[in-house]
C-alpha positions, -999 to +999 in steps of 0.1 A: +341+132-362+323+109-340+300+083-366+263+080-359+233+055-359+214+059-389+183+070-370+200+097-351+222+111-382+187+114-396+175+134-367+206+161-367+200+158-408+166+179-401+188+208-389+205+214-420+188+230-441+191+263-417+227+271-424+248+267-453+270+237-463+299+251-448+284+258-413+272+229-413+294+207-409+311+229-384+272+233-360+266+193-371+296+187-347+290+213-322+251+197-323+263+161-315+292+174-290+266+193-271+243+158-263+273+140-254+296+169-230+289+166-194+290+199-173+293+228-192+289+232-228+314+253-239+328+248-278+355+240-257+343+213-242+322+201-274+355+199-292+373+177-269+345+152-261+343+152-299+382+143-302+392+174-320+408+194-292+438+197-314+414+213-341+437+242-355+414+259-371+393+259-336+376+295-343+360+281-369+331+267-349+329+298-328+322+315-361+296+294-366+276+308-333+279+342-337+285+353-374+268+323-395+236+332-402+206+314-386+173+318-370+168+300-338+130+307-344+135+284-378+157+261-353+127+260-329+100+250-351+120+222-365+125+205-331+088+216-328+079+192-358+104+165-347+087+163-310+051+160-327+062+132-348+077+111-320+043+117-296+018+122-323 
């Protein structure tokens, strides 16, 4: 996995607590591979720009989009509190 500034690892670390520790580190990579792929974001894509397009266990991070439980509302209002902090 690609390493991060401190600043920005502390950014994606906000998103944690909405899925458990072993979704997380499979949607922490999907997260950062979706800033960085051009074009479309396909997990795909996010794996390769990521360097793990050789990932065997690839489904894994499909999983993670449509059987891990989430709540994009919960999702939402944490970007929400992370965009009044950096204008407020």
């Amino acid at each position: 996995m690609l390493t991060l500034p401190a600043r920005f690892a502390a950014v994606i670390l906000c998103f944690a607590p909405l899925l458990q520790q072993r979704s997380w580190r499979h949607a922490e990579v999907l997260l950062v591979g979706a800033i960085l792929a051009p074009g479309r974001r396909t997990v795909s894509s996010i794996l390769r720009i990521s360097g793990l397009c050789r990932e065997r266990r690839f489904v894994n991070y499909h999983r993670v989009l449509n059987r891990a439980a989430w709540s994009g509302r919960a999702a939402a209002r944490v970007l929400l509190g992370l965009l009044l902090d950096a204008f407020l």
